[in-house]
N, C-alpha and C positions, 0 to 999 in steps of 0.2 A: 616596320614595327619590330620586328626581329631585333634590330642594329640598335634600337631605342632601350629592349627590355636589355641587352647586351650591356649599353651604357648604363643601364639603370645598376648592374650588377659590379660591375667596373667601379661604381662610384662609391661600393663601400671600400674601396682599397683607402681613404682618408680618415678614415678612422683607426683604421686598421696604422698605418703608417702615423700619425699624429700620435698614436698614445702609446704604441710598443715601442716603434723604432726612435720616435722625437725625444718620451722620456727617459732613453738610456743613449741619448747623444745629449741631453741638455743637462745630465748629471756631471757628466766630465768638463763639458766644454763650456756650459751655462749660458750666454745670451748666443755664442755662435752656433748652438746646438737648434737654436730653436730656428736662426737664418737657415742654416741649414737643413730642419727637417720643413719647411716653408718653400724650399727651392727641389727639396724631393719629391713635395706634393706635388710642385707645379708641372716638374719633369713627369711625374707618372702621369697625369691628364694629359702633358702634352704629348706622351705616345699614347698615349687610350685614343685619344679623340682623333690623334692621325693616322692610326690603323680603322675605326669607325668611319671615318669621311675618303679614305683612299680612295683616288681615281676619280671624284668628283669637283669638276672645277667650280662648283657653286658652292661648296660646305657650307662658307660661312649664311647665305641667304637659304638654302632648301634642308642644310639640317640643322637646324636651331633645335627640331625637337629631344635627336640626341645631343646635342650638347646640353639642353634641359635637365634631360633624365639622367644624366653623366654626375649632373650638379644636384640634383638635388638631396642627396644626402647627405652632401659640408651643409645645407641650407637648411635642412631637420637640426644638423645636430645645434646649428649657430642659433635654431628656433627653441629648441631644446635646453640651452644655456641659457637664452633669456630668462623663458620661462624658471627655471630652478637659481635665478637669482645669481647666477657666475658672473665671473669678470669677463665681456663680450670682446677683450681685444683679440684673447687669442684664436677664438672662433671667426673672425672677422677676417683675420689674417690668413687660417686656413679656407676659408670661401674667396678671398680676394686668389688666392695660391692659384685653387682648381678653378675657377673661371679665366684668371689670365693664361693659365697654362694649357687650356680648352681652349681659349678660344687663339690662341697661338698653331695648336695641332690644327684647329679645323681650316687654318688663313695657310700655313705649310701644304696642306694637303692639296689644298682647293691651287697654288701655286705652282706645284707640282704636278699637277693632273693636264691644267694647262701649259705649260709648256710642252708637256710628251705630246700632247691634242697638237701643240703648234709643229712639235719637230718628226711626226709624223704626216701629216697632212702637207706639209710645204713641198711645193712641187717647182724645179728648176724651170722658169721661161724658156729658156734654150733649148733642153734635151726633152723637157714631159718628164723627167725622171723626179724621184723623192731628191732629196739632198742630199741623205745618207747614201745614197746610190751609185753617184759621183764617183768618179776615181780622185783621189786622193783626199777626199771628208775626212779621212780616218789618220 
């Protein structure tokens, strides 16, 4: 629950980051400012969500609920837009950003967690020893 309200708090960094940072990169740069604050978004979920799932080789199935609450304030604001009548692409785009880049952190994580699980636990047939153990692994 802790990790969830975490994400939940995490999740306004897309507001924050689409309307400061995006609007004074899309003044100079114009369509590449906006790929690029799209690929910012996505980068900052993809480390939000893979410091929230670290060490967990299941992320992507046992924490849906933080990536949930990670997400759901692109998903206010894209609700928010409807509602007030805006143009829905750009909202659309920023929700596509933080879900693909969530769910990218939580698939890194969950990969990560397993292999150290696998290169920990591996034990040589021969000697009983870890593998890392071995003379010359390293």
């Amino acid at each position: 629950m802790k990790r969830a309200i975490i994400g939940f708090l995490l999740g306004f960094l897309s507001p924050l980051i689409f309307f400061v940072i995006g609007e004074t990169l899309v003044i100079p740069l114009g369509l590449a400012g906006f790929y690029a604050t799209f690929l910012l978004i996505a980068a900052c979920f993809f480390i939000c969500q893979f410091q929230l799932s670290r060490g967990h080789a299941n992320a992507l199935r046992k924490d849906w609920p933080i990536m949930l609450a990670l997400n759901v304030v692109p998903l206010l604001m894209v609700i928010i837009m409807a509602m007030g009548g805006d143009d829905l692409a750009p909202g659309l785009e920023v929700l596509l950003s933080c879900c693909g880049g969530t769910w990218a952190g939580a698939f890194v994580a969950s990969l990560r967690a397993r292999s150290r699980g696998k290169r920990q636990v591996s034990v040589s047939p021969e000697t009983g020893k870890g593998l890392d153990d071995r003379e010359g692994s390293r």
